[in-house]
N, C-alpha and C positions, 0 to 999 in steps of 0.2 A: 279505607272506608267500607270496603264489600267485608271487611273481616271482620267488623264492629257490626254491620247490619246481617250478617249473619247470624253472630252470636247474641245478639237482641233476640234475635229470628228463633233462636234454641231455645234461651231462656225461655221466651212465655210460651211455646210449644211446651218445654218439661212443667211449667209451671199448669197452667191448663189441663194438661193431661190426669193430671195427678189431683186436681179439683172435680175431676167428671168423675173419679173412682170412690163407688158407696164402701162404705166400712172402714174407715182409715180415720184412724185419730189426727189430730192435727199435727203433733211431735213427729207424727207416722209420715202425713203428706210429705210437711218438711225436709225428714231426713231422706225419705225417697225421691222428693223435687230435686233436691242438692247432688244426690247421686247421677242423677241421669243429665243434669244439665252440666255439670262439670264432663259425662261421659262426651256427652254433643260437641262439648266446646273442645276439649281435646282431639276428637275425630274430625272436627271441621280444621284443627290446627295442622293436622296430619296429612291431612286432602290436599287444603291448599297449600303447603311448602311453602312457609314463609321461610327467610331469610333476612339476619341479622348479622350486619357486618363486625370483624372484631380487628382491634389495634394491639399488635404486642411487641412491648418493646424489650430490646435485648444490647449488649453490651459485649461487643469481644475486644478480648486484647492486641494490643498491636503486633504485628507478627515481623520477626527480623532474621532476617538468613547470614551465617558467620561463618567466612569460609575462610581456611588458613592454607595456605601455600605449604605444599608438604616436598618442596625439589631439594635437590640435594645443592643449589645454591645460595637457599637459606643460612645455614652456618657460615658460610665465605661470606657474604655481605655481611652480615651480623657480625665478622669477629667474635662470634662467642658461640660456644661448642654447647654449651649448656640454653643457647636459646628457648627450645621445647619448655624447660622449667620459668623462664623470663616471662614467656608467654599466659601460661597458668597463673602464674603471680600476677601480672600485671594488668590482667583482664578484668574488669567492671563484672565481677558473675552475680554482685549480691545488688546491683544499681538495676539489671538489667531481670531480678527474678521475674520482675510481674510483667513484664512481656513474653509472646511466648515464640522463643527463638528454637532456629534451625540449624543445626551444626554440621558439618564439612569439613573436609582438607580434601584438597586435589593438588597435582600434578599434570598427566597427562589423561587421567580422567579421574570422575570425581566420586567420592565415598562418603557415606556419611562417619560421623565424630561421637566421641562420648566425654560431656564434657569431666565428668567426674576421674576419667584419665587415660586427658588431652595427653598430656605429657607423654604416655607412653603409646599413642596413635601415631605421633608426630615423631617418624623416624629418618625426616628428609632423604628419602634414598631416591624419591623418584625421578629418574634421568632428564625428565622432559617436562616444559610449563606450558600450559594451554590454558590462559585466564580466557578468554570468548566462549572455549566452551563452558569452563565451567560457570560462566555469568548466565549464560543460553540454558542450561541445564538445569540449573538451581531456579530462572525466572519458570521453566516451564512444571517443574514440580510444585511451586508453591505463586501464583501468580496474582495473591492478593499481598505481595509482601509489601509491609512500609517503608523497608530500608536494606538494603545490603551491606555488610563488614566485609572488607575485604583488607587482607592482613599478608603482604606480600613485599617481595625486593622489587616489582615493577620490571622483572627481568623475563621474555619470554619468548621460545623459541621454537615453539608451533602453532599452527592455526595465525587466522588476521588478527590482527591491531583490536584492543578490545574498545577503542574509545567512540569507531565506526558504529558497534553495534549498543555502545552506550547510550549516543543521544539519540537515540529512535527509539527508548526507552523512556515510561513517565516514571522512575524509580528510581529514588536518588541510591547514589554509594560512596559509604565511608569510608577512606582509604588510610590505611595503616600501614606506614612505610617501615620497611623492617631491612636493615644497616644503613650505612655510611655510601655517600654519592664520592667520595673520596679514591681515588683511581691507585690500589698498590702498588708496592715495588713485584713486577710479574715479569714474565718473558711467557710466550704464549704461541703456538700455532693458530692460528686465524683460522684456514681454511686449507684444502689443496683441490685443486685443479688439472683434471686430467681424462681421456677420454675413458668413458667404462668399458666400455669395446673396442678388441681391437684382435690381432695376430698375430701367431706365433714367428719368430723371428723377425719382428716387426719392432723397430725403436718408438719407444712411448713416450713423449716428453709428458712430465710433471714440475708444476710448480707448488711452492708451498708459500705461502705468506704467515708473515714472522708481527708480532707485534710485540711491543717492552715498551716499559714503562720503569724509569728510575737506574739504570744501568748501563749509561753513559760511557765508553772508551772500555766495553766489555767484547773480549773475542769468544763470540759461542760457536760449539762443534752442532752439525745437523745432521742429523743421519739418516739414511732411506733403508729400510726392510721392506721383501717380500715375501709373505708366509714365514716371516719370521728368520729370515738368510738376509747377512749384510748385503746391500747392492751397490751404494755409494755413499761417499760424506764429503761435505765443503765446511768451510769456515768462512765467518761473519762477524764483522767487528762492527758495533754500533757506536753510533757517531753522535745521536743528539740522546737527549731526555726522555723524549715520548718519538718512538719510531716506528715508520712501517717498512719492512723487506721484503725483497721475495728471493728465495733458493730456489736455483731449477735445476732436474735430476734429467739421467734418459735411462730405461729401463724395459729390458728385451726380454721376453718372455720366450722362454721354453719348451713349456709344457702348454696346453689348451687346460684349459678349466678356470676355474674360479679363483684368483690371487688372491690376497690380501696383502694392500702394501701399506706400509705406517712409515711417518714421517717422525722424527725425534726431536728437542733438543735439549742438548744436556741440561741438568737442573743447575742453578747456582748458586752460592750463598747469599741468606738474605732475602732469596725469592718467596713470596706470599703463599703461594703452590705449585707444588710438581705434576700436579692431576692433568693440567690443560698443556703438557709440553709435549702432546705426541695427539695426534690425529693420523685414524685409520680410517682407510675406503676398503670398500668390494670391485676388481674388476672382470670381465669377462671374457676369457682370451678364448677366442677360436682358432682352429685349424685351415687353415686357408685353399689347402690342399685338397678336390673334392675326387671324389672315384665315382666316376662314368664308364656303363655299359654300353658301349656303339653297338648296336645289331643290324647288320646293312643285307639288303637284300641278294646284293650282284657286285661284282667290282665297276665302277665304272666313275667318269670325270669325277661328279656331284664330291662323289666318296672318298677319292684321292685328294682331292683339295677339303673337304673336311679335316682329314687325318691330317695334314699339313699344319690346320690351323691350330687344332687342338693338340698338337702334339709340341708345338711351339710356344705351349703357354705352362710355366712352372708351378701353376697350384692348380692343372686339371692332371689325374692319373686314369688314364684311359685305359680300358680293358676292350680289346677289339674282335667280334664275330663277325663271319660272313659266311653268308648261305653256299654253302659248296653243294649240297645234294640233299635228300627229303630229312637227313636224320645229321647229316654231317656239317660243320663250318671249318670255315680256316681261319685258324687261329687257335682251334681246340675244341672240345664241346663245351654248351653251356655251365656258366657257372653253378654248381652244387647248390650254392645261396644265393639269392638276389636282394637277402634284405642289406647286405652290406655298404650297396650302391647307392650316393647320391641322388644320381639322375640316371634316367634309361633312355638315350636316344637310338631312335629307329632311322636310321637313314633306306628309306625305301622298303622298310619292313612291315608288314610278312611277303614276301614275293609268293608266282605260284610253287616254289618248291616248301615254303614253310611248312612243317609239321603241325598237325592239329594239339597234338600234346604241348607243344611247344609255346603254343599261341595259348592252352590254357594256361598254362602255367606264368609266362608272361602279365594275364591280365587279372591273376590276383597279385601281382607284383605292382599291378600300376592301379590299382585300386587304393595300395598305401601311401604309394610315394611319387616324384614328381617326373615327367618323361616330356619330350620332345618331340616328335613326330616330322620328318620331311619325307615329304610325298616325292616319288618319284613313279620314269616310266617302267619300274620293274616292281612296283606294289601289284597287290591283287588284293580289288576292292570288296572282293565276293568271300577272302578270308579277313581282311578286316573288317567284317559286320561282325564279327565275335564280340569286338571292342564299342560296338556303335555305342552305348550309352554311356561309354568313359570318356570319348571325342569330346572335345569344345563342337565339332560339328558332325553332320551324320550328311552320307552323299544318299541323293532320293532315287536320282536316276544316273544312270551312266551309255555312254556311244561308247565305242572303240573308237581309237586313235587320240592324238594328243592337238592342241590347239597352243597359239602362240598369245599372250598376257603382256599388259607393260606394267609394270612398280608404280602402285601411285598409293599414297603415305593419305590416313585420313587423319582429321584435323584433332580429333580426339585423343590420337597418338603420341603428341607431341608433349600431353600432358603427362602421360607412363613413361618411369622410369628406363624401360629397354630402350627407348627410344632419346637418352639422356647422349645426344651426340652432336658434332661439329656443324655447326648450321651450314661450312659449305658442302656439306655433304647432302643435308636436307635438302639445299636450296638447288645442287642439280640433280637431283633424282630420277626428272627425265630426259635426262642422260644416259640412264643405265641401258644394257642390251636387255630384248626382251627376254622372260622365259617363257618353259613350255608346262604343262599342266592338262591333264585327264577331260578328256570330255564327260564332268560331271554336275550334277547340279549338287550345292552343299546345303543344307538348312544348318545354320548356326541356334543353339543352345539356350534357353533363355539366359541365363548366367553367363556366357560368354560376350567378351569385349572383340571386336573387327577392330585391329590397328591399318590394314593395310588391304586392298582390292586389287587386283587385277581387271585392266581393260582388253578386250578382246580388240582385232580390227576390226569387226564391226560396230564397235563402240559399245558392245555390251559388258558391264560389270560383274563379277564375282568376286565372292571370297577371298584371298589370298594368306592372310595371317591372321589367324585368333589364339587370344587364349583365354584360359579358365582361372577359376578358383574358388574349389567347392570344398567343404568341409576337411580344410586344413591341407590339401591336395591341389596345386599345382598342373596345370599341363597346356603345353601350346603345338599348335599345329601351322606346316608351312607346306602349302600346298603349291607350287611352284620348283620345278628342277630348271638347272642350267646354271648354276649359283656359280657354277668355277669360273666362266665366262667373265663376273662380277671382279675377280679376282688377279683377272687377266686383260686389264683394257689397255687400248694404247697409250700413247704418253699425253694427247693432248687431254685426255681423263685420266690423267694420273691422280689427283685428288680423292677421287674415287674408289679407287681400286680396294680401301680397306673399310669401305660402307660394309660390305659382307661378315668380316669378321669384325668390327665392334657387332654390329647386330649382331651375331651368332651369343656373343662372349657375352652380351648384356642379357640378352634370353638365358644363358645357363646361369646366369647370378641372380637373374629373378626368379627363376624356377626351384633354386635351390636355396635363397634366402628363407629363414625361420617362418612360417604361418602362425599368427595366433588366433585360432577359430577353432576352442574345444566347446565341446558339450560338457566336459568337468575342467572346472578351475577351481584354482586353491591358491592365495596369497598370503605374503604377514602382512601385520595390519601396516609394520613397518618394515623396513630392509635390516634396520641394528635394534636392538632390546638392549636395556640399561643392565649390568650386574643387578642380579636380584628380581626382575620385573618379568613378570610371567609372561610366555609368548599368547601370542593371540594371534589365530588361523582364520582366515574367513573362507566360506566357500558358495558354490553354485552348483547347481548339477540342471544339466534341459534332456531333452527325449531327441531325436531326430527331426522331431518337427521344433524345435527349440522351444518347447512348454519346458517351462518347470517341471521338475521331480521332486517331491515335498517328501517319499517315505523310500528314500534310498536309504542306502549302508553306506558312508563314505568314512573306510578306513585312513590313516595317516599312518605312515613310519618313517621319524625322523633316526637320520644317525648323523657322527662327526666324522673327525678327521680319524679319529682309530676304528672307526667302522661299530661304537658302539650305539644299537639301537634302541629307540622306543617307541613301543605302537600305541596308538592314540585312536580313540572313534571320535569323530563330529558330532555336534549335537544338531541335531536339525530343528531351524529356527520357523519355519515356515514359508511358503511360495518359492519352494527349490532354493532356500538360502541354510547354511550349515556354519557351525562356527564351533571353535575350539581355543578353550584357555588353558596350556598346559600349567604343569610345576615349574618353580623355575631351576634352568637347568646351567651346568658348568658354564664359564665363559668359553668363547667359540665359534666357530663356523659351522655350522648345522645345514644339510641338505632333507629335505623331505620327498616323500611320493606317496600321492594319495590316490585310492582305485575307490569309484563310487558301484555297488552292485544292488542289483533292487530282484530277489527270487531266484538267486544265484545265477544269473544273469550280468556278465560285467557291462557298462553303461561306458567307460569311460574312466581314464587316467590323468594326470597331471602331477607336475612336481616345480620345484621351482630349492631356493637357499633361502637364511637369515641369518645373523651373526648375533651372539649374546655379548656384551662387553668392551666394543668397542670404539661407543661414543664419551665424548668427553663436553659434549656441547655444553652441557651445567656449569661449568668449569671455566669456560670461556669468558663470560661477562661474571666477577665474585665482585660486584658493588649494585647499590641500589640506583633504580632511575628514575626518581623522586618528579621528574618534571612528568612522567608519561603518569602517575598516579595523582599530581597535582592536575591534569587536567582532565582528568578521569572525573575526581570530586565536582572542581566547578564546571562540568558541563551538565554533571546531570542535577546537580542543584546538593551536594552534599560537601564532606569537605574533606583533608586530608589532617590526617595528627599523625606523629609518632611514635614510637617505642613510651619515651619520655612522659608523652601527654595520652597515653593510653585510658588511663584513669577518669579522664575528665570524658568520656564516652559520650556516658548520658546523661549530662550535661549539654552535650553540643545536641544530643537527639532530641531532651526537653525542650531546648531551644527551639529548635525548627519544627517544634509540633510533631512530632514523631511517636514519642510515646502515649499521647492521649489513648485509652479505649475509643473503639469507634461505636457509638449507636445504631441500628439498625432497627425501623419498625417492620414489622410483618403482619400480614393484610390478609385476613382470613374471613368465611362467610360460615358463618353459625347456622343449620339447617335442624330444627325438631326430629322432623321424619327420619334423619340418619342416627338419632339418639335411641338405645334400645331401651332406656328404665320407660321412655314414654309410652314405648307399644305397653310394656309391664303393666302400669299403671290403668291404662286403658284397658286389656284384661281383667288387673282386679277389680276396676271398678265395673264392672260390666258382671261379674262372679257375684260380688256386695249386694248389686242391685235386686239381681233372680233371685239371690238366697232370700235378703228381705222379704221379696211381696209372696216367696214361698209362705215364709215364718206366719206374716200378716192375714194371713190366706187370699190373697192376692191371684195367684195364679191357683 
C-alpha cells in the first residue's frame, strides 16, 4: 500500500511540475512528464527493496550405486572362469541408461568402475572381502542414493556383518547373488591354532583343523613346514561325507626370529581346488636367555645370595663386577660395550670407591635400557645424585647410619605382574625378617608406581619398592638390604624362603619384557598381503611431548629373506599421520625399518614384518551364502535376484518406485535493487531527461 501511495505521490508531482513550466508544447510536457515519473517510480522501487518470491522447479534423476565384488572367490563360487564377461552381458546397461548410476568393485577396499570395460576392471585377484565397508563408503560418497546393487557370493572375511549396519540404513539394497550355495567336493585347512610367541627350545604345540567335503574312506597325508623345512607329517583317514578334523603337530624352534610355519595337505583327485590346502601363519620366537650386567658395590651376604640366585636360573647369563679399588673390579674391568646387556643390576652400586668416569658412562647406559637398582649399606648417596633424574625416586635428605623396616606389600601391587605369586606367600608376608635401609628420605617420581613400603619401629612409613616406565625404559628400585636372611629362614617359615627369589626373577622379566612406547610407529595395515595387492604402511611420528609431527622425513626400508632392499618415503597425510602404498612385491616375508627425521635431526625409529602371499582365506569358503544376501535384501526393503534373473533389474526397481525422477522446487526471493540493467535504466533515463529540457531550452 506505501508503494502504490508513493507512486501516486510521484506521478502528480512529475505531472505538476512540468505544467508550471512556461514554453513547452504539450507533446513537449508529455514526453518529459513520462520521463521523469517513470525516473521517480523506478528510484522509489530501488529505495524501497521490494521483494518478489520465485518457485522453480526441477527434476533429477534417480541416482543408484553398483558395486561388484572384485575377490578372488568370485570364480570358485561362480564355477565359471569367464564370469567378468557373464557379468557385462547380463547386466541391464540399456534399462538402467536414464538413471544416473555410480560404478564400483571392491574387495578389501573399494575403487571406482568403468562401465564400458567392466570386464576388464574385474580381475578377481583381491585376497580379502569387506562388504560393510564398502556399503559405509559408497553411502558416504553419494548419500542421496535411491538404491544400492550389490553383485556378490555373500562370502566375507573382514570387517562386521554387513546386515548390522544395513538396517540402520533408510536405503534399500539389491542383492545379486553370484554362484551356487552347493558345497563341493574340497578338502581344505580351516584354520591353525598356535601360540605366536614363544622360545627358542621350547616345544610349540599346533593344531590344524581339516574340513572335506565328498571324500569319504579317503586317507590324506598333512604336513607341517617351517620356513619352508619338513618338520612333521601324520595321516588322516576320513570317515563320513562332510567332516571336521583336527591334526596336531609339536614344533621346536631353533633359532629366535620370525618363523613361518605352513600347514599342507595333499591335493586329491577330483578336488574342486588345491589353493585352500595349505594355510600359513607368522610366529615369533625369542631367545629366552637374557645377559645381565651385576655391578655390586663390595662383597658381602646381599651379593653372595644374589649370585646364587641368578646363577641358578638357565636363561639369565650373568656377566659379574665388583668394586675392588677406585678404577679396578673383580672379575675384570668394565665391559668395552654396555649396549649388549639386557638389564644392568646394581647391587649396592656406586659405593664410595666408584669412579666418576664410570658412573658417567653407566648412566648413558641406563638412559636406554632397563636396570635394577638394590640399595645397600655400602651405596654412596652423594655419587648416586649423578643418576637422580633416571631413579623412580630421588633421596632429599639423608642421616648417617642404617634403620631397621618390616615388608609390607600395598594393595595396588597385587594387580602388577611382578607380584604374580603363591598367595601363601602374600598371605604371610609378616612373617619375613626385617631389613635394614639408609636413613633417608625418598621423594618418588610422578610416573612412578610404590608396590611395597617399609614400616620403621616407630610405625613410620617409607618407600621401599618402586618402579618406572618412562618412554619405552624400564627401571625399578629396592631400597632395603638383608635380602639373604629372606633366603635363609627356619623351617617353621619354610614356605617362604623363595618369596625373595620369585620376586627377584619376576622383576627381571618385567624389566626386560618388550615396551611399546615410541614417538615413531609404523605398521602394515595388515600382517599377510594377497599375491599381487599393494602393501600399505601406516605411520605416526610425536615430538617428546607427544604432539604430533606433521613435516618429518619418515624414510622406510623394506628388505627379504635374501637381504634384497627397498627404500620407500611416507607420505605424510596430516596431524603427525604418514602413510605408504608400495608396488606390489614378490611373494614373502619382508621386514621393514623406518627412521622419521625432521632438519637432519633424527626424531625416532621403528620397524616391525609383513608377509606377501600367504593367505589363502578367499579359497576357504568357493560357494555362495545366498541366505546372508537374502536378508540383506529384505531387511532393508529391497530384494535379492540372481545371475539368471539379472535382467529383469529394472523391472524390480520400477516396481518399488525406484526409478521415478525425483521433483524438487526451489525457493528464491527476487530483489530489483540486486538487478544491474535497473540502475542502467535509471541512468539513461535521468541522461534523456537533461538532454531533453536542454534541447527545449529548458535548463
Amino acid at each position: 500500500m506505501w508503494l502504490v501511495l508513493l507512486g501516486l505521490a510521484a506521478l502528480a508531482w512529475a505531472i505538476w511540475s512540468y505544467r508550471q513550466t512556461p514554453g513547452l508544447t504539450r507533446n513537449q510536457q508529455r514526453l518529459l512528464t513520462t520521463l521523469r515519473a517513470t525516473t521517480l517510480l523506478l528510484l522509489i522501487a530501488l529505495l524501497t527493496d521490494p521483494v518478489w518470491p520465485l518457485q522453480k522447479r526441477q527434476q533429477t534423476p534417480p541416482a543408484l550405486a553398483i558395486l561388484f565384488d572384485n575377490s578372488a572367490s568370485i570364480p570358485l563360487a561362480a564355477r565359471d572362469s569367464t564370469i567378468a564377461q557373464t557379468l557385462q552381458r547380463q547386466f541391464p546397461w540399456t534399462a538402467l541408461k536414464e538413471a544416473q548410476t555410480h560404478l564400483y568393485y571392491f574387495g578389501s577396499t573399494l575403487k571406482p568402475a568403468n562401465p564400458e570395460h567392466l570386464a576388464d576392471s574385474l580381475d578377481f585377484q583381491q585376497p580379502r572381502t569387506n562388504i560393510t565397508q564398502a556399503l559405509q563408503e559408497v553411502f558416504q560418497r553419494h548419500p542421496r542414493l535411491n538404491a544400492i546393487i550389490l553383485l556378490t557370493d555373500g562370502q566375507y572375511n573382514e570387517g562386521p556383518s554387513p546386515l548390522h549396519w544395513a538396517t540402520q540404513q533408510s536405503i534399500p539394497i539389491f542383492t545379486i547373488a553370484i554362484g551356487d550355495t552347493t558345497r563341493p567336493r574340497d578338502v581344505r585347512i580351516d584354520r591353525v591354532e598356535t601360540n605366536t610367541l614363544t622360545y627358542i627350545h621350547t616345544p610349540l604345540p599346533i593344531t590344524a583343523y581339516l574340513q572335506s567335503n565328498g571324500f569319504a574312506g579317503t586317507t590324506l597325508t598333512i604336513t607341517l613346514q617351517a620356513n619352508g623345512r619338513f618338520v612333521a607329517q601324520h595321516q588322516h583317514t576320513l570317515t563320513l561325507p562332510q567332516e571336521q578334523a583336527s591334526v596336531s603337530f609339536e614344533y621346536t624352534p631353533e633359532t629366535p626370529g620370525w618363523h613361518r610355519i605352513e600347514v599342507h595337505v595333499e591335493a586329491l583327485e577330483g578336488e574342486f581346488t588345491s589353493r585352500n590346502n595349505s594355510y600359513s601363519m607368522l610366529i615369533r620366537v625369542l631367545d629366552r636367555k637374557r645377559q645381565i650386567l651385576l655391578l655390586a658395590a663390595a662383597p658381602e651376604p646381599d651379593l653372595a645370595n644374589l649370585q646364587r640366585i641368578l646363577g641358578g636360573n638357565a636363561d639369565l647369563n650373568i656377566t659379574t663386577r665388583i668394586q675392588r679399588d677406585g678404577q679396578r673390579f673383580y672379575g675384570g674391568p668394565l665391559p668395552d660395550t654396555l649396549e649388549r646387556f639386557d638389564l644392568l643390576l646394581f647391587a649396592g652400586y656406586p659405593g664410595r670407591n666408584a669412579d666418576l668416569r664410570h658412573i658417567t658412562r653407566l648412566r648413558q647406559a641406563i638412559e636406554q635400557r632397563p636396570f635394577l637398582l638394590l640399595l645397600s649399606p655400602q651405596t654412596d648417596l652423594s655419587r648416586l645424585e649423578a643418576w637422580a633424574d633416571l631413579l623412580p625416586a630421588q633421596p632429599t635428605q639423608t642421616v648417617p647410619g642404617l634403620t631397621e623396616i618390616t615388608f609390607k606389600l600395598r594393595g595396588e601391587a597385587q594387580n602388577h605382574p611382578i607380584f604374580t605369586l603363591p598367595d601363601v606367600l602374600l598371605a604371610r608376608q609378616n612373617q619375613l625378617p626385617p631389613l635394614q635401609t639408609l636413613r633417608a628420605t625418598w621423594q618418588p617420581k610422578p610416573d612412578t608406581r610404590l608396590l611395597a613400603i617399609g614400616q620403621t619401629p616407630e610405625g613410620q612409613e617409607q618407600p621401599l619398592f618402586l618402579v618406572q616406565e618412562r618412554s619405552g625404559r624400564r627401571a625399578a628400585l629396592w631400597l632395603g638390604s638383608g635380602t639373604w636372611r629372606w633366603s635363609n629362614l627356619p623351617e617353621n617359615l619354610s614356605p617362604l624362603h623363595t618369596l625373595w627369589e620369585e620376586l627377584l626373577l619376576n622383576t627381571i622379566e618385567w624389566l626386560t619384557a618388550p615396551v611399546e612406547d615410541r614417538l615413531v610407529r609404523v605398521w602394515p595395515e595388515r600382517e599377510t598381503f594377497g599375491a599381487g595387492e599393494p602393501v600399505r604402511l601406516l605411520g605416526e611420528v610425536y615430538d617428546e611431548r607427544l604432539l604430533p609431527v606433521s613435516d618429518a622425513e619418515l624414510h622406510v626400508t623394506v628388505w627379504d629373506a635374501d637381504s634384497t632392499r627397498y627404500p620407500f618415503r611416507m607420505e605424510a597425510v596430516g596431524n603427525g599421520r604418514y602413510r605408504l602404498e608400495t608396488l606390489t612385491l614378490p611373494e614373502g616375508l619382508y621386514f621393514y625399518q623406518a627412521i622419521a627425521t625432521r632438519t637432519d635431526r633424527e626424531l625416532g625409529r621403528d620397524q616391525g614384518h609383513f608377509s606377501i602371499g600367504l593367505s589363502t582365506v578367499e579359497f576357504q569358503t568357493p560357494w555362495a551364502d545366498h541366505n546372508l544376501l537374502r536378508q540383506l535384501a529384505r531387511r532393508t526393503g529391497g530384494q535379492m535376484l540372481t545371475l539368471q534373473t539379472l535382467p529383469t533389474l529394472a523391472e524390480q526397481l520400477h516396481a518399488a518406485g525406484l526409478l521415478q525422477p525425483t521433483e524438487t522446487i526451489q525457493l528464491a526471493d527476487w530483489r530489483p535493487r540486486t538487478q544491474w540493467p535497473f540502475l542502467a535504466v535509471l541512468i539513461l533515463l535521468l541522461t534523456a531527461e537533461w538532454v531533453l529540457r536542454k534541447r527545449f531550452g529548458v535548463v
